[in-house]
N, C-alpha and C positions, 0 to 999 in steps of 0.2 A: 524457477528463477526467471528473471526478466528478459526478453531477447537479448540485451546489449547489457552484456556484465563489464563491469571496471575493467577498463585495458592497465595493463603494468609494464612498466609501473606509473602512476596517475599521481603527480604534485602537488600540495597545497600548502598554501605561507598562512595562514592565522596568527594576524600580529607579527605577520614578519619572519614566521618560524616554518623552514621548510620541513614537512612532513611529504611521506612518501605512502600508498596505498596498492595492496596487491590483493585479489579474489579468487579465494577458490573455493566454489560451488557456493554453498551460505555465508563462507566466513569468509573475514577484510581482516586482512591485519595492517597495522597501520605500524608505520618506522618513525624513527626522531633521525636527527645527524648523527648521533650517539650509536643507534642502533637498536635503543629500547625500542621492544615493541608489545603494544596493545591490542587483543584482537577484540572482533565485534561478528555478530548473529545476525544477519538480513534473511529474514523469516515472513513469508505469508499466513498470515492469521483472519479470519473471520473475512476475507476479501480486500484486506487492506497488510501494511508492511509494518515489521516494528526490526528495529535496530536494539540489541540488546547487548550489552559489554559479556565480555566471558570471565573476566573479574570480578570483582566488588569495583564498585563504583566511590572514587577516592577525591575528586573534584568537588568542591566547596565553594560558599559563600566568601566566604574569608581566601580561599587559593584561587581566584579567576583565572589563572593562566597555568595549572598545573597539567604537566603532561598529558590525562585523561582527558581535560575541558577540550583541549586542541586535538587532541586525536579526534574525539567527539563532531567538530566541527570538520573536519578533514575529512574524516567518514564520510558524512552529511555532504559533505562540498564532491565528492568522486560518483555516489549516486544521483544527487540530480545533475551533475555534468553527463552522465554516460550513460544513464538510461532512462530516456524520456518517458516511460510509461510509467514511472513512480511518482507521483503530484504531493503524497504524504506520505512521510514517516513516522509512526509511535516511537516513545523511547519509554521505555518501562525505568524512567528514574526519576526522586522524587523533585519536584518543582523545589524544593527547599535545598537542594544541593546544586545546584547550576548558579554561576553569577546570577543576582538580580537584574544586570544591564540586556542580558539577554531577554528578557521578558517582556521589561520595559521599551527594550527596542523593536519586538516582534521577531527576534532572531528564533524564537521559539515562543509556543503557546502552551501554557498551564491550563488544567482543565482537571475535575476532581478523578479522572480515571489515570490522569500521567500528562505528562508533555508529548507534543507534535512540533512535527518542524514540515512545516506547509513552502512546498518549493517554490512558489510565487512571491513569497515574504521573505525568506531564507536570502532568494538571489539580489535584493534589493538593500543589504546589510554588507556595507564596505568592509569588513572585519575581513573577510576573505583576497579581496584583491587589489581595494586603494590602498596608495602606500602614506595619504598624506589623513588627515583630520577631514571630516567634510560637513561639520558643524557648519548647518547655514551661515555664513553673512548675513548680518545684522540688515535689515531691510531699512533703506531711507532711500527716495526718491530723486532723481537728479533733473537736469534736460540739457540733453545736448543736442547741437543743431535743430531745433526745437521740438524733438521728441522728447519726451516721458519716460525714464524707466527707471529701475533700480538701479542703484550704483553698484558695480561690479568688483566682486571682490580681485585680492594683486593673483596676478598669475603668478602660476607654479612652477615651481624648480626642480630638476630632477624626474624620478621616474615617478608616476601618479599610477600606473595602473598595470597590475600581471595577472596574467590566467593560462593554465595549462592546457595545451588543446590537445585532447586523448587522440585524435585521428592523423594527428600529425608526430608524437611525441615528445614534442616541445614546448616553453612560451612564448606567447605574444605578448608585449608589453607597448607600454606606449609611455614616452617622458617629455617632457619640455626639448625644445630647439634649443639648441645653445649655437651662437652666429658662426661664430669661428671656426667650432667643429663642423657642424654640418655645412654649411655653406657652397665647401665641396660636392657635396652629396646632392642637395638640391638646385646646385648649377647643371651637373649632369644629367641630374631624372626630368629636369625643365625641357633640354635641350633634346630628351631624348625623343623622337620624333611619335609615336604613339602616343606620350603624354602630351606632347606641343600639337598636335590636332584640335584636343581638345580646352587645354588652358592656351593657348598662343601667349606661353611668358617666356618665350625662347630669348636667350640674348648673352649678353658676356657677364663674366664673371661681378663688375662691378655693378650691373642692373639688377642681379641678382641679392647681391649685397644691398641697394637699396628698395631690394622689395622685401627683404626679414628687418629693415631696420624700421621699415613703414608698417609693419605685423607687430612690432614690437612693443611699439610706442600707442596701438590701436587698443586702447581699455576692450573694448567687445570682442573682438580676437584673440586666440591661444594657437598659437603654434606647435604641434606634435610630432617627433615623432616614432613612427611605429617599427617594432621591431620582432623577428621572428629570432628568436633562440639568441637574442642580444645583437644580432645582424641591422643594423639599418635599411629599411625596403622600401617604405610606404611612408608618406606627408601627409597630415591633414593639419585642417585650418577647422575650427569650432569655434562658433561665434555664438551670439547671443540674438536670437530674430527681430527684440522688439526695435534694436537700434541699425538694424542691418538694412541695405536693400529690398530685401524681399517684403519687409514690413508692410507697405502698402499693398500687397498683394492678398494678401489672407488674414483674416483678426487674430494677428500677434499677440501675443499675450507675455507675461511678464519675464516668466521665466521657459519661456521654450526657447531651443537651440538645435542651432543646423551646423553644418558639417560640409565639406570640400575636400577630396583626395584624388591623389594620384599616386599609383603603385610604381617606385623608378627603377626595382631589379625586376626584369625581365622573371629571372628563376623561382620567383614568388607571385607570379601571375597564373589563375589558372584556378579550380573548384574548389581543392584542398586548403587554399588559401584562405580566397573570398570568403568562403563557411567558417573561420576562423576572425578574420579582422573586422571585416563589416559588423557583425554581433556584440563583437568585443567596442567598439568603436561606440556602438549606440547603446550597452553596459556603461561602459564610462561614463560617459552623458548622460544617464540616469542617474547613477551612482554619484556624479559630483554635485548635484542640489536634489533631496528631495522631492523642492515644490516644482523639478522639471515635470512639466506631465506630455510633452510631447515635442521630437523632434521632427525637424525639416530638412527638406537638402532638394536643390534645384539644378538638377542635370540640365545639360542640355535635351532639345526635343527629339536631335537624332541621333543621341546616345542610347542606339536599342539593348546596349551588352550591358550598361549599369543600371538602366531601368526595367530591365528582366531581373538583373540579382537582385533589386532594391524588393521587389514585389517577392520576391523567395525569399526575404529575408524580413518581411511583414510590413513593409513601408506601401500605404496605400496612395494610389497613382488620384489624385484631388482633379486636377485640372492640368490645364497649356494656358500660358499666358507670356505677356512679351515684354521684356526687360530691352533697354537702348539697345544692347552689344549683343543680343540670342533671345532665340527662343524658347522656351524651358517648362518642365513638366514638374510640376509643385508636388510634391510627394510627401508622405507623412507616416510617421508612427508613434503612436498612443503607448507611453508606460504600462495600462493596462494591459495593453497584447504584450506586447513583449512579456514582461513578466506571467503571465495567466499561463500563456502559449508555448512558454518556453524557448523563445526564439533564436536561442544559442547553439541548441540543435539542428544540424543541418538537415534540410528536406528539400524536396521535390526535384526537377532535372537538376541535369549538372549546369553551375555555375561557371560563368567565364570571367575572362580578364575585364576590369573594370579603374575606368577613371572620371572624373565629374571635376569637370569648372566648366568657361564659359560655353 
């Protein structure tokens, strides 16, 4: 078996439906809320992996969402979450019994010997963790303050994005700001003096209030935020590069997107974390358009703690260049890496506390 077998128990929503995932030695059995359960065969064969039901195989064209399809995907979802050295799966089931959206979406690959679910493709298929649609927006051109870009679809309400982090036993999710509720929350983590180092948006309750109503009303901006096991902890800000500040600095392109956080509980700062949000953070952002092919984020230049994790966590260090208000290290990551690389797994030293604005 692989060094890192599925911790348990290990969560997955497919469409919304938590399933739960436990291993032992080859076999995954896999739970509903109900309590059915489905087990499954993780076998090395010919130097590569095949997942094989211990049943008959009961999911259809015509049944897309029957208990087996989602187990199926749930399996799938607990192995490349948890052990990086699997890149592919066989599935010894015939291509004529799995939805056709799955094929057609690359959530899986037909091929005359059986299906494969290639974890570079797999993790780029919202089925598993957006909670909304992510059907491109219709592309048409606008300009504002005389830049060029695509008009931006209405931002999102509610939660958009959850994933189970096995290292921690919980999820991290990420939802829309809502003013009134949060408000609180990010008057305090503003004020709180390791955040205000580096954003300097320290101030009273009403400045803050008119900095989420100035977010709000910003078409390029989205407001998040993040959450460990439904806790509120961590802010970001995703915007859209081509109409952003940093646009003049590097060949923006249509749909690339950066990012801006600050962590405001203290008790969610720290390796365990970071290896959890930042990935999940730049997942989302892939996962909400397609044609993103890469993100940015502009620390500051002596923020040595975010631009050590940013590089552990596959964002390549481009250049220094100088904005009115700082000086800032242009950083970047490619959907290719992430995806190919697996970058959701955590590596290299340990990761610290980390925050990014001016």
């Amino acid at each position: 078996m692989p060094s890192s077998p599925v911790h348990t128990p290990f969560t997955s929503r497919p469409d919304g439906h938590p399933l739960t995932v436990s291993q032992d030695g080859p076999t995954l059995t896999v739970r509903n809320q109900a309590g059915t359960a489905t087990v499954w065969s993780l076998e090395s064969r010919d130097g590569g992996w095949t997942l094989s039901p211990r049943a008959p195989w009961t999911a259809s064209v015509a049944q897309p969402t029957t208990d087996d399809a989602r187990s199926l995907l749930t399996a799938l979802d607990a192995i490349f979450s948890t052990q990086p050295d699997i890149a592919t799966v066989k599935l010894p089931i015939p291509a004529a019994q799995v939805p056709t959206h799955w094929l057609a979406s690359g959530l899986l690959h037909a091929s005359p010997t059986g299906l494969t679910a290639h974890r570079a493709t797999y993790w780029q298929h919202p089925l598993l963790w957006q909670s909304a649609s992510t059907t491109p927006f219709a592309q048409r051109h606008v300009i504002t303050d005389g830049r060029r870009h695509p008009l931006r679809p209405p931002k999102p309400m509610g939660e958009v994005y959850r994933r189970h982090i096995p290292w921690l036993g919980l999820d991290f999710s990420l939802r829309a700001l809502r003013s009134d509720h949060d408000l609180p929350h990010l008057h305090r983590w503003m004020n709180d003096p390791v955040v205000a180092h580096f954003w300097q948006e320290q101030g009273s309750l009403d400045q803050h209030r008119a900095y989420i109503e100035k977010i709000t009303v910003d078409p390029h901006t989205t407001a998040l935020i993040g959450c460990f096991g439904n806790q509120p902890c961590l802010y970001v800000e995703a915007y859209w590069a081509r109409e952003d500040r940093i646009a003049p600095f590097y060949d923006a392109q249509d749909f690339d997107r950066g990012w801006h956080v600050l962590v405001g509980e203290p008790a969610w700062r720290g390796r365990p974390f970071v290896t959890a949000w930042m990935p999940s953070v730049s997942h989302h952002l892939f996962l909400d358009d397609p044609r993103t092919q890469r993100l940015v984020i502009e620390p500051r230049a002596d923020n040595d703690k975010m631009i050590r994790n940013l590089g552990l966590c596959g964002y390549a260090h481009l250049k220094h260049f100088d904005f009115p208000h700082k000086r800032a290290l242009l950083g970047m990551l490619l959907r290719e890496r992430f995806f190919d690389e697996a970058l959701w797994h955590p590596r290299g030293p340990a990761l610290t506390s980390s925050q990014d604005r001016h």
